[in-house]
N, C-alpha and C positions, 0 to 999 in steps of 0.2 A: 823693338827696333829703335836703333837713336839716330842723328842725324847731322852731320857739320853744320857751323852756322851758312854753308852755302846751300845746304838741301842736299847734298850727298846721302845717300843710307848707307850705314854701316853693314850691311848686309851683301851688298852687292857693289861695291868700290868702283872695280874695274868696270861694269855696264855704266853705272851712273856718270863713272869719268868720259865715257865711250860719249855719250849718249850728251855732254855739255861743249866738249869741244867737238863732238861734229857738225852741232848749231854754231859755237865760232868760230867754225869755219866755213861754213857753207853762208851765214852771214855778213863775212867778211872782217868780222873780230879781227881774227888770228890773219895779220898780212902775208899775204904770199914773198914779201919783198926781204922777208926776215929768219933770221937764225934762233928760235923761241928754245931755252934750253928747259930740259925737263923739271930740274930744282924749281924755277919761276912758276911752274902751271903748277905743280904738286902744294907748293905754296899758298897760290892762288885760291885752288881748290881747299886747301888747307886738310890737304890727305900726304900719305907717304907718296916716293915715289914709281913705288911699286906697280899700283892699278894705273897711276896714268901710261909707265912704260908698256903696261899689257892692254891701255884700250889706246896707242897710239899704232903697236904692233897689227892691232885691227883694221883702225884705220888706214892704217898703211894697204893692208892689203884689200882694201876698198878702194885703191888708188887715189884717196885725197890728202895722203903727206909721204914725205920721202925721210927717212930717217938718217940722219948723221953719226958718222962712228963716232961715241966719245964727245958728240957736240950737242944733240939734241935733234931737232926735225926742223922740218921747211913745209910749210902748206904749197902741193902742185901749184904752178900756173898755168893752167889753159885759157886758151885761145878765143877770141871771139866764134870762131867759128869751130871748134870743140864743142863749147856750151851750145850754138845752134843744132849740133850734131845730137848733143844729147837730147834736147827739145822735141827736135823731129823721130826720135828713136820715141817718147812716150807719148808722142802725137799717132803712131804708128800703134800702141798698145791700148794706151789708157782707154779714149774714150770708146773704143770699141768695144774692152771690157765691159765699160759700166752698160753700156748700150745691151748687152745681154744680159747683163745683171738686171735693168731694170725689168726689161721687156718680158723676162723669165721671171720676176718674182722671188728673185732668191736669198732677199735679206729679209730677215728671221730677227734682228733686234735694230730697228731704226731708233730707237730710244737713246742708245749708245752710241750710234754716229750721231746724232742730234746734242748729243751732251760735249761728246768731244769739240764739236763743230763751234758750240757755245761758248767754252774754254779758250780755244784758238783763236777767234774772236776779242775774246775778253783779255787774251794774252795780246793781241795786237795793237790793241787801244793803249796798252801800260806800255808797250813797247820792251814788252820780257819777252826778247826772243829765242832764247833757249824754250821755254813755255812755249812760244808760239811754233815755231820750227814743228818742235818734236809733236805735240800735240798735231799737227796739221798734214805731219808724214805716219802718225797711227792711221786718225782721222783716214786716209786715203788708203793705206795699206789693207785695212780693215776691212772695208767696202769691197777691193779688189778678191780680199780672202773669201766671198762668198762664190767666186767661180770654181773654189776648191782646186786650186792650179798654185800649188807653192815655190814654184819654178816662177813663173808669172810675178806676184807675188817680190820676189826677192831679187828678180832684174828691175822690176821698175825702182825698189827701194836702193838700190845702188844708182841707178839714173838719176832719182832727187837726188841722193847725196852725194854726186858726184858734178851736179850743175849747180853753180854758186848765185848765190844772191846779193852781190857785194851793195845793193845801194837801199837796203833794209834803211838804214837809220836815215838816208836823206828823205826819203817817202814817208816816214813814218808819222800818223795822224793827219795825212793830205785825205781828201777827199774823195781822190781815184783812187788810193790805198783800200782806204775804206770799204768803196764798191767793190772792189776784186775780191777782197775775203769774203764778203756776205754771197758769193757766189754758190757758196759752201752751201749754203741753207737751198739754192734755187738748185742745185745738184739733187739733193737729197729729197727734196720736192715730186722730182721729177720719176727718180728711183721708187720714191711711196706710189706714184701715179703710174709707173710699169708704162712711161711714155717713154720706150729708147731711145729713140732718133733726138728727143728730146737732152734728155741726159747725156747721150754722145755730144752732140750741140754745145751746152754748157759746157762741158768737162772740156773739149779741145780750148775754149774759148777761156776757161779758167787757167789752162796747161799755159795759153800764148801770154797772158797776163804775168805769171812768173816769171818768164824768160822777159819780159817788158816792164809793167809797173815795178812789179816787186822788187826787181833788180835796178829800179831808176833809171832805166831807157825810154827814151821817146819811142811810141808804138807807132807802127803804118794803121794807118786807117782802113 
């Protein structure tokens, strides 16, 4: 397998394109205020334009970009109150998930949420947020795959990536940044300890942090 000097694999183009501009976008890279044509990213990327045109066609129908005839794409703008929308839609799923997962016992390899969790982490501190994004939305996916519900599953992962986190780079390396990722760790704590109510707890409280710190809003107390 070889590799662009961006970390692309040659193997899989069109995901890896997929899977870099939906962290700049949902980080707020990629502005919503702009006409980004395909030549520039393919560039960027330093791939054809081919796999970007097929992981924007993706994203598109992920609802996080609107394509232009013949011009290129626009990343959506939503609303303040979109993005609360979508918050309150995985305040409504998530932590009652995990709250059965824990209480049931049903994760079978914590070694690999614990590894990911470590990475996302470590991708936070450099402030790689392609790294940290994607890692952080495995990370959760993952844990949610042990209700065995892939419907589940595949709605929350279009809910993160369809709620943006445009104020990543102002937060980034603060000290309440900090705290809200190592949340990660007291998630999965709580999941090993099969204490749901517990792990419901965190997870909403880690859900409200994203839609707050992460995105560099002032939170209600």
């Amino acid at each position: 397998m070889t590799a662009s000097p961006t970390g692309l694999t040659r193997h899989s183009l069109r995901e890896d394109a997929r899977r870099v501009l939906r962290a700049r976008i949902i980080s707020g890279e990629l502005k919503s205020d702009t006409l980004h044509a395909l030549g520039t990213i393919a560039d960027e990327l330093q791939v054809s334009v081919t796999p970007v045109r097929e992981a924007l066609l993706d994203l598109s129908k992920d609802g996080l970009i609107e394509m232009v005839r013949n011009r290129g794409f626009r990343v959506r703008t939503l609303s303040e109150k979109e993005l609360d929308d979508l918050v309150q839609l995985r305040l409504m799923i998530e932590p009652a998930a995990v709250r059965d997962i824990a209480a049931e016992g049903k994760v079978s390899d914590m070694a690999t949420l614990r590894r990911l969790t470590a990475q996302a982490d470590e991708a936070a501190e450099k402030g790689n947020w392609t790294e940290f994004l994607d890692t952080d939305r495995d990370m959760h996916l993952r844990l949610l795959s042990y209700l065995d519900n892939p419907r589940l599953v595949a709605v929350v992962g279009q809910l993160r990536d369809q709620g943006r986190l445009y104020g990543l780079d102002t937060v980034a390396g603060t000290d309440t940044f900090r705290r809200s990722t190592l949340e990660h760790t007291a998630i999965l704590d709580a999941v090993e300890n099969r204490d749901g109510e517990e792990a419901e707890k965190l997870m909403a409280q880690h859900i409200r942090h994203a839609r707050g710190v992460w995105a560099g809003r002032e939170e209600e107390a």
